[in-house]
PDB file as gemmi writes it, atoms N, CA and C in Angstrom:
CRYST1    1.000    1.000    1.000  90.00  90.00  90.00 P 1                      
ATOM      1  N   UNK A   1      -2.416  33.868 -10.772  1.00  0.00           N  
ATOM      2  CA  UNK A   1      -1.112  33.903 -11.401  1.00  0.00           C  
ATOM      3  C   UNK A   1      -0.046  33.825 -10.300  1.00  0.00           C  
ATOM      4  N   UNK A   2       0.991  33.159 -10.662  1.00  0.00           N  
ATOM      5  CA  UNK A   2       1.653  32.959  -9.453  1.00  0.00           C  
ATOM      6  C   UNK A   2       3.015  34.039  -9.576  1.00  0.00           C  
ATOM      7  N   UNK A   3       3.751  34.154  -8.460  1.00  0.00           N  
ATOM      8  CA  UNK A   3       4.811  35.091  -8.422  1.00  0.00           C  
ATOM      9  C   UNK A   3       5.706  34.754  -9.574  1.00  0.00           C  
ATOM     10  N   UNK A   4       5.799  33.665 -10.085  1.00  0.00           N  
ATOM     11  CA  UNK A   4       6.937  33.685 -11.066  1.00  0.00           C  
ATOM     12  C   UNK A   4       6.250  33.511 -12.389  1.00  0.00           C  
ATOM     13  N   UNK A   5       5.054  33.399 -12.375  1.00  0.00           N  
ATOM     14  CA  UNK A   5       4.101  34.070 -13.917  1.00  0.00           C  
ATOM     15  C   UNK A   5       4.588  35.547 -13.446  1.00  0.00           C  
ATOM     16  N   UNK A   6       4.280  36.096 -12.579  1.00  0.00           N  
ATOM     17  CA  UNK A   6       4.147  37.763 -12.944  1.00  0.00           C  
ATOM     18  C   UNK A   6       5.686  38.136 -13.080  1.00  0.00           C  
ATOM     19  N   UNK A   7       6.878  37.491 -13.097  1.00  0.00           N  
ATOM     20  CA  UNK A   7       7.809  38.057 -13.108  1.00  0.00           C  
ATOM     21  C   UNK A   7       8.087  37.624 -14.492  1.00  0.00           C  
ATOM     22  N   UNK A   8       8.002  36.680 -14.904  1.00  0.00           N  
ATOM     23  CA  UNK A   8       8.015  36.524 -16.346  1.00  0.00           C  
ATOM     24  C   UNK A   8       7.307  37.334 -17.445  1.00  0.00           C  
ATOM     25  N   UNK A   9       6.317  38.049 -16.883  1.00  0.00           N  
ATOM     26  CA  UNK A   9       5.553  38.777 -17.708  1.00  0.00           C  
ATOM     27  C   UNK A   9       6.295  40.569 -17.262  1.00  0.00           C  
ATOM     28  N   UNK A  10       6.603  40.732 -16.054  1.00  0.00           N  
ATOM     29  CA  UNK A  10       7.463  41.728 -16.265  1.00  0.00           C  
ATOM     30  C   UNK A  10       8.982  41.945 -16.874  1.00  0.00           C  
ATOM     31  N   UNK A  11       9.345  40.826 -17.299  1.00  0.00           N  
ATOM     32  CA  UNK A  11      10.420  40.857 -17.879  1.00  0.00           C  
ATOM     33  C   UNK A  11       9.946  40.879 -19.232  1.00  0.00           C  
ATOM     34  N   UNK A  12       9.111  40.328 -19.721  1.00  0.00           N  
ATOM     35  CA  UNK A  12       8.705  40.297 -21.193  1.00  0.00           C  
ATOM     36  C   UNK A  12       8.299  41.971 -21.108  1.00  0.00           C  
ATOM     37  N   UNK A  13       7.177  42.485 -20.838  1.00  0.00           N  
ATOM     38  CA  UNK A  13       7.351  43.756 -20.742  1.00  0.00           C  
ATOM     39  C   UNK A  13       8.234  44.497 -20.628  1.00  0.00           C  
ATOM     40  N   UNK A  14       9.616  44.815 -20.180  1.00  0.00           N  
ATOM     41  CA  UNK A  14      10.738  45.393 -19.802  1.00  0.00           C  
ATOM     42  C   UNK A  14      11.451  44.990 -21.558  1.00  0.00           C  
ATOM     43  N   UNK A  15      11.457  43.260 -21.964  1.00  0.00           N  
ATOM     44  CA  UNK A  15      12.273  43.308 -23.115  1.00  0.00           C  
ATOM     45  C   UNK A  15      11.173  44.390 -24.140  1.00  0.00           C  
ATOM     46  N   UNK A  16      10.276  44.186 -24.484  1.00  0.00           N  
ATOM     47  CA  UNK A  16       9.147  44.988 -25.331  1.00  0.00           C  
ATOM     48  C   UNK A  16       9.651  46.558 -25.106  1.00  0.00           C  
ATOM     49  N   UNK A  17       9.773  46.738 -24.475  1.00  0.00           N  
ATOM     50  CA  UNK A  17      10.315  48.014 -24.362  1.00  0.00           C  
ATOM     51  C   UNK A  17      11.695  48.617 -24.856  1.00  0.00           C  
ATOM     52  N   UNK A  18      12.474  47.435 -24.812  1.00  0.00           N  
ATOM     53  CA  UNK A  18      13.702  47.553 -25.962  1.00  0.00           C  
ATOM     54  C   UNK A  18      14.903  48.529 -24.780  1.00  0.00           C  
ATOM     55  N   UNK A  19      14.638  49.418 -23.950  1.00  0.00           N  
ATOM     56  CA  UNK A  19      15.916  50.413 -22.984  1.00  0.00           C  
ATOM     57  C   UNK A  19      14.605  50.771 -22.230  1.00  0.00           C  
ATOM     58  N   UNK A  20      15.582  51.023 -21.071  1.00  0.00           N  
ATOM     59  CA  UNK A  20      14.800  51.762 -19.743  1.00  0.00           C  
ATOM     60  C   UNK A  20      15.765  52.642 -18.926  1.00  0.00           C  
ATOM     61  N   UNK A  21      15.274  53.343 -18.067  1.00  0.00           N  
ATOM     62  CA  UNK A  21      16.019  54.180 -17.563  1.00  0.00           C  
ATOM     63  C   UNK A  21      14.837  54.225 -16.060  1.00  0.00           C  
ATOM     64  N   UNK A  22      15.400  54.007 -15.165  1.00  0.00           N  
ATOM     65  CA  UNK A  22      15.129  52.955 -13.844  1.00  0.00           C  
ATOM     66  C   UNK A  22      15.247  53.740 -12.988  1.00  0.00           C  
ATOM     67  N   UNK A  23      13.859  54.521 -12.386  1.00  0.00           N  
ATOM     68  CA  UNK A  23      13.975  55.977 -11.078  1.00  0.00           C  
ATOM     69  C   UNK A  23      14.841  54.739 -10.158  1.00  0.00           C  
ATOM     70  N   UNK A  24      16.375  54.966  -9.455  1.00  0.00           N  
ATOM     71  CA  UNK A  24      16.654  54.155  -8.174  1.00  0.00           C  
ATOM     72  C   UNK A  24      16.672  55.123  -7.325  1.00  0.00           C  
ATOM     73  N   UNK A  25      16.469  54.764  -6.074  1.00  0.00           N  
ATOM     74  CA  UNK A  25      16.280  55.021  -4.786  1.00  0.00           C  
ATOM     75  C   UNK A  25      17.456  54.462  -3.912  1.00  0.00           C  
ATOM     76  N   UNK A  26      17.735  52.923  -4.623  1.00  0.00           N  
ATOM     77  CA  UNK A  26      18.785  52.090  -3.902  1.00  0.00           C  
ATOM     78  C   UNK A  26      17.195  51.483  -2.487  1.00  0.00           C  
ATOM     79  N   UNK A  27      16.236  51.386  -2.846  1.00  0.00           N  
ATOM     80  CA  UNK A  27      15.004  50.988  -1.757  1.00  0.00           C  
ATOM     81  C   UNK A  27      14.920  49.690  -2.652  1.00  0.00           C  
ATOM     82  N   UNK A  28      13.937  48.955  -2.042  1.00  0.00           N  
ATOM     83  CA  UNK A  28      14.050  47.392  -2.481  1.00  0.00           C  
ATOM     84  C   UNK A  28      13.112  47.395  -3.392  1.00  0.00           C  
ATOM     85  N   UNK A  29      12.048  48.630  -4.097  1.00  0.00           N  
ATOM     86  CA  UNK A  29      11.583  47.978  -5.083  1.00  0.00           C  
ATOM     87  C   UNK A  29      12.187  48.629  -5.946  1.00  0.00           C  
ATOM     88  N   UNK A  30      13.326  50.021  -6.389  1.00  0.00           N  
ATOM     89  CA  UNK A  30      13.526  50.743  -7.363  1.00  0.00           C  
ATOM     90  C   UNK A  30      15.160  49.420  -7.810  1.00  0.00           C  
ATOM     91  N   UNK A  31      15.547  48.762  -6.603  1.00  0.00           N  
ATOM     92  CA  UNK A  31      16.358  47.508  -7.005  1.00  0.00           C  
ATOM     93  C   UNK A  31      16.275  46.612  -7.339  1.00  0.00           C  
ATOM     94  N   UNK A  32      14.813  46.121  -7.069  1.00  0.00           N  
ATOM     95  CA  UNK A  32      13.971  44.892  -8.124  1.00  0.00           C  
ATOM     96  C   UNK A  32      14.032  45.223  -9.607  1.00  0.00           C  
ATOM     97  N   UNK A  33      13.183  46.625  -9.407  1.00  0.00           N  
ATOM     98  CA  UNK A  33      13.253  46.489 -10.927  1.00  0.00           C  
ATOM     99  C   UNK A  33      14.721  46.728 -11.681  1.00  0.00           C  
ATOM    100  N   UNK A  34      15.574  47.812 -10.973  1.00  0.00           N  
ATOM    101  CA  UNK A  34      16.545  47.294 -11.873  1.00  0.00           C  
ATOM    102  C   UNK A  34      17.423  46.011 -12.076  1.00  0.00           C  
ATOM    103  N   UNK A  35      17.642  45.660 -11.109  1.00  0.00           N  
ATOM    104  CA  UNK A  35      17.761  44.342 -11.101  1.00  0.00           C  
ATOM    105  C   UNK A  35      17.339  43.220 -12.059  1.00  0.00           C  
ATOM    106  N   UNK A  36      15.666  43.483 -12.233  1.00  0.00           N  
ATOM    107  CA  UNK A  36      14.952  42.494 -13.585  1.00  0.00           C  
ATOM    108  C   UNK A  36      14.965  43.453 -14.541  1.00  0.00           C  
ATOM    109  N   UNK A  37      15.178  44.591 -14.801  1.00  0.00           N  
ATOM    110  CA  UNK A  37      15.690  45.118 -15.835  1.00  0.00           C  
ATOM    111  C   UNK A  37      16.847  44.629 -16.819  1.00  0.00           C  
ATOM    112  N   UNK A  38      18.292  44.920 -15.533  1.00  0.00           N  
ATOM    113  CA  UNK A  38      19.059  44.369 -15.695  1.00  0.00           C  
ATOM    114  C   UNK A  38      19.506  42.678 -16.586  1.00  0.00           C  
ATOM    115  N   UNK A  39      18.390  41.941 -16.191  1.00  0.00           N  
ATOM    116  CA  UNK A  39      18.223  40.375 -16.607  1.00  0.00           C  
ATOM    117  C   UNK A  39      17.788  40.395 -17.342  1.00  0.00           C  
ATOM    118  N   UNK A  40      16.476  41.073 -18.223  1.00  0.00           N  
ATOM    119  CA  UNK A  40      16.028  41.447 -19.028  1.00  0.00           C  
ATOM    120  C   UNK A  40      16.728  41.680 -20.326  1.00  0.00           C  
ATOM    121  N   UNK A  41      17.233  42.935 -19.896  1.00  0.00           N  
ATOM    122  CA  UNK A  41      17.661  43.842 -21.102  1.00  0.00           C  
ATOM    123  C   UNK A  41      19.547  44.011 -21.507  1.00  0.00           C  
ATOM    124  N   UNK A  42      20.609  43.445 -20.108  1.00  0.00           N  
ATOM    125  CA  UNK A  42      21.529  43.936 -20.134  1.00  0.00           C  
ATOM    126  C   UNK A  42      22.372  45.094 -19.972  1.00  0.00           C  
ATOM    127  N   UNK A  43      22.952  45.450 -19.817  1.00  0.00           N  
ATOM    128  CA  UNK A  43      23.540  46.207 -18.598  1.00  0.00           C  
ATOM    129  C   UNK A  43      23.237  47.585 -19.770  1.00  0.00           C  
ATOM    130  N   UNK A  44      23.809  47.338 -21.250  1.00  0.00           N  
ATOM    131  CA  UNK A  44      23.747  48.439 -22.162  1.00  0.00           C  
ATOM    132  C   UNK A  44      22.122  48.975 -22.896  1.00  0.00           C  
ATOM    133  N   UNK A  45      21.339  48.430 -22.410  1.00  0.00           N  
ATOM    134  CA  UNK A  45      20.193  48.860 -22.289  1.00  0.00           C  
ATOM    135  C   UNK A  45      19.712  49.587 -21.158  1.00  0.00           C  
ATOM    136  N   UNK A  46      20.117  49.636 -19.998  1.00  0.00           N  
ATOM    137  CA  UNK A  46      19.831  50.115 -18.877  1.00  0.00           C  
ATOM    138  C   UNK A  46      20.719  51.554 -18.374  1.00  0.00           C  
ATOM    139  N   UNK A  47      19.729  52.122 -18.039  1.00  0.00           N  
ATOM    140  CA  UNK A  47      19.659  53.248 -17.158  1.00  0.00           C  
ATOM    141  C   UNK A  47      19.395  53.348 -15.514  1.00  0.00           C  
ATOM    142  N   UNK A  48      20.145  53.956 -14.674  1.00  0.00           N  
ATOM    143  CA  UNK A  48      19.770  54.118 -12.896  1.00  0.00           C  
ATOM    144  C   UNK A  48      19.803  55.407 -12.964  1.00  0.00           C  
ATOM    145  N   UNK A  49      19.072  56.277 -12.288  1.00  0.00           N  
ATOM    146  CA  UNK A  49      18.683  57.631 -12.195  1.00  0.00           C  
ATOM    147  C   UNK A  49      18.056  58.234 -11.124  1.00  0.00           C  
ATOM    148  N   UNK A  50      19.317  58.805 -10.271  1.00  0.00           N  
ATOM    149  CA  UNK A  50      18.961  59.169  -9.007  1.00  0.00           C  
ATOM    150  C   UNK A  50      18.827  60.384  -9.013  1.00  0.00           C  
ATOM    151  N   UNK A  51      17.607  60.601  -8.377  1.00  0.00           N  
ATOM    152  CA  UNK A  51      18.108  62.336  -7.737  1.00  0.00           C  
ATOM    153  C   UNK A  51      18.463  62.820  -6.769  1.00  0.00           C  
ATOM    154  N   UNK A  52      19.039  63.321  -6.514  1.00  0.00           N  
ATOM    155  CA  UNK A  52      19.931  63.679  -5.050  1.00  0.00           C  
ATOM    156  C   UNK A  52      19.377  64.978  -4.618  1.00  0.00           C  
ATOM    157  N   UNK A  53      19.164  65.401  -3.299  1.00  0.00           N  
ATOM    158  CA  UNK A  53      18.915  66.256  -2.744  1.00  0.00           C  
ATOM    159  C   UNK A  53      19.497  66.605  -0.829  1.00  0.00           C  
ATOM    160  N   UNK A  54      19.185  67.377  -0.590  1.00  0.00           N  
ATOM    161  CA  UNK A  54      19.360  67.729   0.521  1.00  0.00           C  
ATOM    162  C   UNK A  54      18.308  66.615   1.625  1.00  0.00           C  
ATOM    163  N   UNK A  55      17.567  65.922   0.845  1.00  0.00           N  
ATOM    164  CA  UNK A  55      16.600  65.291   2.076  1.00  0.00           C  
ATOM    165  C   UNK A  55      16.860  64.040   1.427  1.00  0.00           C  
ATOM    166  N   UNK A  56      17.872  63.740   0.692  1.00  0.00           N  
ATOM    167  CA  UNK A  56      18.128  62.346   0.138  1.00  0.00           C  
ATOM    168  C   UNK A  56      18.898  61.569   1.184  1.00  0.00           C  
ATOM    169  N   UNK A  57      18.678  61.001   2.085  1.00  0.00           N  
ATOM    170  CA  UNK A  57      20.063  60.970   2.968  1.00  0.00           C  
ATOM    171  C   UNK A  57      21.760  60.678   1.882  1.00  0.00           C  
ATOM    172  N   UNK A  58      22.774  60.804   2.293  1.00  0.00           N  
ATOM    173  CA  UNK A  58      23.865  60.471   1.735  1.00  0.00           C  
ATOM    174  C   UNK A  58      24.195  58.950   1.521  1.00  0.00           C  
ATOM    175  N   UNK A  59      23.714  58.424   2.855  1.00  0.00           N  
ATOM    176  CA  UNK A  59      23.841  57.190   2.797  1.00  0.00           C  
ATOM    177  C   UNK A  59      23.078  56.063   1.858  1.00  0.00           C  
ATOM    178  N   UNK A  60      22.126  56.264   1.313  1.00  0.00           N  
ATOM    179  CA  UNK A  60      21.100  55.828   0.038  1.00  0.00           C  
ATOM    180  C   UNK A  60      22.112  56.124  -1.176  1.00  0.00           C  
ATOM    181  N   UNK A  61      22.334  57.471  -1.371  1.00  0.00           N  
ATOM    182  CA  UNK A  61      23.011  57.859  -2.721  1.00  0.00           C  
ATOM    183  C   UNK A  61      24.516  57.215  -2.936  1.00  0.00           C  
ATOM    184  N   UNK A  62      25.562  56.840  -1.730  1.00  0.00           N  
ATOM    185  CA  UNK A  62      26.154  55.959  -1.650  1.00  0.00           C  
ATOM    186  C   UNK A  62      25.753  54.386  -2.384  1.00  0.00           C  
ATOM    187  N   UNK A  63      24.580  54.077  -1.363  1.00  0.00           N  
ATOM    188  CA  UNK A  63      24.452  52.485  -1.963  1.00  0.00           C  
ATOM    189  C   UNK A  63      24.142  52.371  -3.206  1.00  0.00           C  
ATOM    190  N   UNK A  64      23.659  53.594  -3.437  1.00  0.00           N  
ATOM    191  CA  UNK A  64      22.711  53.131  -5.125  1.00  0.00           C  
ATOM    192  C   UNK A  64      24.108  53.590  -5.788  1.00  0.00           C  
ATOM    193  N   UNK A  65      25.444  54.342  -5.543  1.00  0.00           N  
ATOM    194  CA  UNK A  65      26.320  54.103  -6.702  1.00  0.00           C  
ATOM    195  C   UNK A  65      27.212  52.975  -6.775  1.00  0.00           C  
ATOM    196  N   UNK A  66      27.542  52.618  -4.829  1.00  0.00           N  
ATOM    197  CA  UNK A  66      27.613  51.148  -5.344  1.00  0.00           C  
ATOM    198  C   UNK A  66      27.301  50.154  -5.556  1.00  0.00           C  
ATOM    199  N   UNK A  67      25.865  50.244  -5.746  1.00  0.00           N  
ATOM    200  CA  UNK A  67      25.128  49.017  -5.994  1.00  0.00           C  
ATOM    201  C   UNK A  67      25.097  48.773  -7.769  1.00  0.00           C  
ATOM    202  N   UNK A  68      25.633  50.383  -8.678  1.00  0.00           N  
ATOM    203  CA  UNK A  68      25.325  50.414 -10.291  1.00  0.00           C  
ATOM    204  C   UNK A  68      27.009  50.194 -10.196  1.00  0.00           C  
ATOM    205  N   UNK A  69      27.824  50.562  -9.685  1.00  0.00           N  
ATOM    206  CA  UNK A  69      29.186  50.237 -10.038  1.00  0.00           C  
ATOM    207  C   UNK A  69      29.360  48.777  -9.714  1.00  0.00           C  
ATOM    208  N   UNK A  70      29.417  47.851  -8.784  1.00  0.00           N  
ATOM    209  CA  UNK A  70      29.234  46.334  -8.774  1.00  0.00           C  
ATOM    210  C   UNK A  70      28.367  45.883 -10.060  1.00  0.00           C  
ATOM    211  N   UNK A  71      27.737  46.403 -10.584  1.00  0.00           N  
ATOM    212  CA  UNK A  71      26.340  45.713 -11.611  1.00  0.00           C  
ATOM    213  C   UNK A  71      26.560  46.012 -12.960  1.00  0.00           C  
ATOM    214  N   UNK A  72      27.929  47.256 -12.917  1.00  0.00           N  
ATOM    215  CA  UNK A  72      28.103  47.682 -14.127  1.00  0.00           C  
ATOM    216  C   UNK A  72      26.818  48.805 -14.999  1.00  0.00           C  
ATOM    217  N   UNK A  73      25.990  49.309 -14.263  1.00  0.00           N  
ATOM    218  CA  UNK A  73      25.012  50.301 -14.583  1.00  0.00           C  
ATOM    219  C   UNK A  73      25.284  51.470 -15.095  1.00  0.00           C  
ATOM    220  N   UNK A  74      25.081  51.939 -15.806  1.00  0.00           N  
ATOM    221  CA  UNK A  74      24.907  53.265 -16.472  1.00  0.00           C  
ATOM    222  C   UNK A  74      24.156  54.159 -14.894  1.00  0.00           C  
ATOM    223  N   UNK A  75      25.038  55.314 -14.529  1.00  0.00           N  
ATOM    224  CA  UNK A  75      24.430  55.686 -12.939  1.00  0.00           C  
ATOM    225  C   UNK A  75      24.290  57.614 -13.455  1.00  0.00           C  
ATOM    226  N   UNK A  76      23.300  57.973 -13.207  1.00  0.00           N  
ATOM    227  CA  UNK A  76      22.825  59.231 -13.958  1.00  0.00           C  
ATOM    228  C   UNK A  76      22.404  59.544 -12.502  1.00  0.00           C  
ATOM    229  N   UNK A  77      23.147  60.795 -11.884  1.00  0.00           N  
ATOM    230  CA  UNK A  77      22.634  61.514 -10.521  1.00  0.00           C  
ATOM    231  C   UNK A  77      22.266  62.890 -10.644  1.00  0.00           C  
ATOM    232  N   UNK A  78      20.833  63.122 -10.726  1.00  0.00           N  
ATOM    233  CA  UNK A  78      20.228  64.347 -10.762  1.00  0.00           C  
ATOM    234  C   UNK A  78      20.273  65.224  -9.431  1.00  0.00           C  
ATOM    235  N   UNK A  79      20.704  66.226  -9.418  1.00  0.00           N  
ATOM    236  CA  UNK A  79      20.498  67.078  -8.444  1.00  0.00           C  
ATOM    237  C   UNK A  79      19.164  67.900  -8.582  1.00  0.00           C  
ATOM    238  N   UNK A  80      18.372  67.440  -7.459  1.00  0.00           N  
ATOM    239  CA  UNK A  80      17.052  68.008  -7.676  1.00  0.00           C  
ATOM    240  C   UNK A  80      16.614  69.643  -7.495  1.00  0.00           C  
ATOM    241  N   UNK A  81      17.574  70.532  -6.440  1.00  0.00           N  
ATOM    242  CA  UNK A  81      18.314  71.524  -6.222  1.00  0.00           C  
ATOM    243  C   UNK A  81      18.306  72.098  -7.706  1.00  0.00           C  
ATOM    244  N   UNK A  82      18.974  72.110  -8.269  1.00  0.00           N  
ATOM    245  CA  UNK A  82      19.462  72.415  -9.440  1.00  0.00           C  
ATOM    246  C   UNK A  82      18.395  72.009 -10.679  1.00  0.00           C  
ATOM    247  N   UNK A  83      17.571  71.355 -11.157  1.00  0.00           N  
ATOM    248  CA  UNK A  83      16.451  70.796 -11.355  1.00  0.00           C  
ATOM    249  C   UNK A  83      15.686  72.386 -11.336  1.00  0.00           C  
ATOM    250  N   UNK A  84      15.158  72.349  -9.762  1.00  0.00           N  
ATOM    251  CA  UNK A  84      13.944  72.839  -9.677  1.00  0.00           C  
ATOM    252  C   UNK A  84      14.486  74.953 -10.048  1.00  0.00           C  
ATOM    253  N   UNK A  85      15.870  75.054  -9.524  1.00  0.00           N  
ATOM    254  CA  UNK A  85      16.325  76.254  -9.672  1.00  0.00           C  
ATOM    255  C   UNK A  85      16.031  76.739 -11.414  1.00  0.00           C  
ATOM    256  N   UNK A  86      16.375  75.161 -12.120  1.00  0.00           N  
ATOM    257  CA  UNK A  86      16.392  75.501 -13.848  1.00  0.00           C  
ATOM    258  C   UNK A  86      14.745  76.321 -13.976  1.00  0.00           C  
ATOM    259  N   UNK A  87      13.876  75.312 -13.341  1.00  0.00           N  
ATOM    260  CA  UNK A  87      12.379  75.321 -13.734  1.00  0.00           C  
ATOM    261  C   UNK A  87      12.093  76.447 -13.500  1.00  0.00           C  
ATOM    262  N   UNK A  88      12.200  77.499 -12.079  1.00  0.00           N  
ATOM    263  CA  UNK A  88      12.299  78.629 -11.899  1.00  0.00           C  
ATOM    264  C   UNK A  88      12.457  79.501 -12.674  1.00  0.00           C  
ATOM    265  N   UNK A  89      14.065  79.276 -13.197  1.00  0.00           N  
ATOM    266  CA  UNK A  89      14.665  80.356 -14.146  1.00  0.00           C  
ATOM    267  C   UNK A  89      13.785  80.149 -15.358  1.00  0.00           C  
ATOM    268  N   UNK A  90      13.242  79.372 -15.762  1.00  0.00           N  
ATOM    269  CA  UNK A  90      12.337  79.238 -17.337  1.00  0.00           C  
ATOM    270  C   UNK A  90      11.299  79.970 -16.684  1.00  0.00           C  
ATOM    271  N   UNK A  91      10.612  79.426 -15.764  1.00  0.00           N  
ATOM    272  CA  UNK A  91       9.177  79.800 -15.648  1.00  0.00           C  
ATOM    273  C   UNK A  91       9.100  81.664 -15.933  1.00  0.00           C  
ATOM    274  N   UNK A  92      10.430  82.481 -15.064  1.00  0.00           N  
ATOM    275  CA  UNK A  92      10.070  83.967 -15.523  1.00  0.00           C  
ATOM    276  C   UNK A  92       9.921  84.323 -16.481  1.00  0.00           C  
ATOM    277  N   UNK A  93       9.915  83.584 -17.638  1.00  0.00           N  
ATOM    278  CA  UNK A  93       9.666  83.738 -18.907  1.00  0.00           C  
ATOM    279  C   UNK A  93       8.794  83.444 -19.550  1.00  0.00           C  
ATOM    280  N   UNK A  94       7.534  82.796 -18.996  1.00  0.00           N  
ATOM    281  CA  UNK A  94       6.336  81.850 -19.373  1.00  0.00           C  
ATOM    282  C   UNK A  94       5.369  82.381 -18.341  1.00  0.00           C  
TER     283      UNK A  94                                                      
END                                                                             
C-alpha cells in the first residue's frame, strides 16, 4: 500500500468517526494528525488537547497554541498538575 493509500484510508477513518479530539504535543506526529483531521473533518469537528505541565517545556505549549489559533482549532489546555491533584483528592475516598 502506498503512502497515499494509507492516508486516504486514515482520513476515511477520521471521517467514520464523525469528531475527534487530537492529544497535541505541537511534535510532528500529534500535527499530522491534526492536521488530517483537520482536512478530514473541519475545523468544527475538531478538538487539540494539550496538557501542560511543569516538564512540558513552555516553548511547545506556545507553538501548539499558535499553531490551533492560525488553523482556527478548538485549543483545550489541561493542566496535568491539577489533573493528578483532582485524582488524589477522589482517591481518599475510594
Amino acid at each position: 500500500m502506498s503512502i497515499h493509500d494509507k492516508y486516504k484510508v486514515l482520513q476515511k477513518n477520521l471521517k467514520d468517526m464523525g469528531s475527534v479530539a487530537v492529544a497535541f504535543s505541537s511534535g510532528v506526529d500529534s500535527t499530522f494528525l491534526l492536521k488530517a483531521a483537520l482536512e478530514a473533518l473541519g475545523k468544527d469537528k475538531v478538538i487539540a488537547v494539550t496538557a501542560s505541565s511543569c516538564s512540558f517545556p513552555e516553548r511547545e505549549l506556545k507553538e501548539a497554541t499558535e499553531f490551533c489559533k492560525e488553523n482556527g482549532v478548538r485549543h483545550i489546555i489541561c493542566k496535568s498538575e491539577d489533573f493528578i491533584r483532582t485524582i488524589s483528592f477522589y482517591s481518599l475516598f475510594y
